[in-house]
C-alpha positions in Angstrom: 5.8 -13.6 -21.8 4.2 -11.2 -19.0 5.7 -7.8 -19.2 6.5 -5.6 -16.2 3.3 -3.8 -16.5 0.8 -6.4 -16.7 2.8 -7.8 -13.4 0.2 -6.7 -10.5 2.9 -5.0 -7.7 1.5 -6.6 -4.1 1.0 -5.2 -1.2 3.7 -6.7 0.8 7.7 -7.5 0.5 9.9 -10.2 -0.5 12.9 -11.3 0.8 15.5 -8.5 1.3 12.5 -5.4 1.0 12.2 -6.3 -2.7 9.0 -6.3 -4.2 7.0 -9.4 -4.8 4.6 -9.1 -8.0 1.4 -11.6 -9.3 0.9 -12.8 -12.8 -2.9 -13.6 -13.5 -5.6 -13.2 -15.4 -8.3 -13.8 -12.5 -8.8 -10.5 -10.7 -11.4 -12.7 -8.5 -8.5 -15.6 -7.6 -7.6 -16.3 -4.1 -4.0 -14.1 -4.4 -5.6 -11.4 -6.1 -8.4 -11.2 -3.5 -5.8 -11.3 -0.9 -3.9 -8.5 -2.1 -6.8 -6.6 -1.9 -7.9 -7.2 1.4 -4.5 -6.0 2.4 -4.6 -3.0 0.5 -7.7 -2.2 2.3 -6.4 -2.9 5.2 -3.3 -0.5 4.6 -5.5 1.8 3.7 -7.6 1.8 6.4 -4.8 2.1 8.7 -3.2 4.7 7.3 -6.8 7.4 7.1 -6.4 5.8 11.0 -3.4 7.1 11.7 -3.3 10.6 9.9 -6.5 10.8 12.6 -4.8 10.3 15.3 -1.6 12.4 14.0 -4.0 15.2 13.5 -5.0 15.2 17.2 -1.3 14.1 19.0 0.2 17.1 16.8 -2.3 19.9 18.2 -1.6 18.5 21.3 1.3 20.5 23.0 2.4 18.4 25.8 2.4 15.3 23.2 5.1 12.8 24.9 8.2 13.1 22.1 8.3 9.8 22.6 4.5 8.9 21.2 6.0 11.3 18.4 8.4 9.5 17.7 6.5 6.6 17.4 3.5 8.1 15.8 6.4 9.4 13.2 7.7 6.0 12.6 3.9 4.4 11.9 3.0 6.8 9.8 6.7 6.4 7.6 5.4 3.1 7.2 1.9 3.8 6.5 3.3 6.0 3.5 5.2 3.3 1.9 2.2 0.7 2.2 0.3 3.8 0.2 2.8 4.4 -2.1 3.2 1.3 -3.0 -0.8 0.4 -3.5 -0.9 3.8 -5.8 2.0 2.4 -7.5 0.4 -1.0 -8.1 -3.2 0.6 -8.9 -1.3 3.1 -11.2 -0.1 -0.4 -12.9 -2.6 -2.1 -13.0 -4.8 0.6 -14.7 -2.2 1.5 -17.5 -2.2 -2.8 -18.2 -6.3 -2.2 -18.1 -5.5 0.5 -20.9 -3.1 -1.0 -23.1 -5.7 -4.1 -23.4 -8.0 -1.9 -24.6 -6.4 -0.3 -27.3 
């Protein structure tokens, strides 16, 4: 039986916002190379979007709606972090345990 921590945590939700995991042993199969492209994707978004936080915030007339907004992409840019860094953080304690 696969334990919770050789489960890979993706990059995206299941029904309800729960979390949808991956059982494999091919880091190079087609789900696995999916996940990663998203989580580079996510990524990539997110060094985006603290860019262009970093400019709207020095900007004092900033519209407070574009805040809000701006406030509200980069909530969900944080979670899609989180939860690669949780799933990384996973996958790398699995990698260890093998090891030993």
């Amino acid at each position: 039986m696969t334990t919770l921590n050789e489960l890979r945590l993706l990059p995206w939700a299941g029904p309800e916002g729960k979390p949808c995991y991956l059982s494999t042993n091919d880091p190079d199969g087609y789900m696995s190379r999916l996940a990663d492209n998203i989580e580079a994707i996510q990524l990539n978004t997110a060094a985006h979007l603290l860019e262009a936080a970093s400019e709207t915030f020095a900007d004092q007339g900033a519209d407070p709606i574009a805040l809000r907004r701006l406030g509200h992409d980069l909530a969900g840019a944080l979670r899609d972090v989180l939860r690669v860094a949780v799933s990384r953080g996973h996958l790398l304690a699995a990698d260890e345990t093998r090891r030993i």
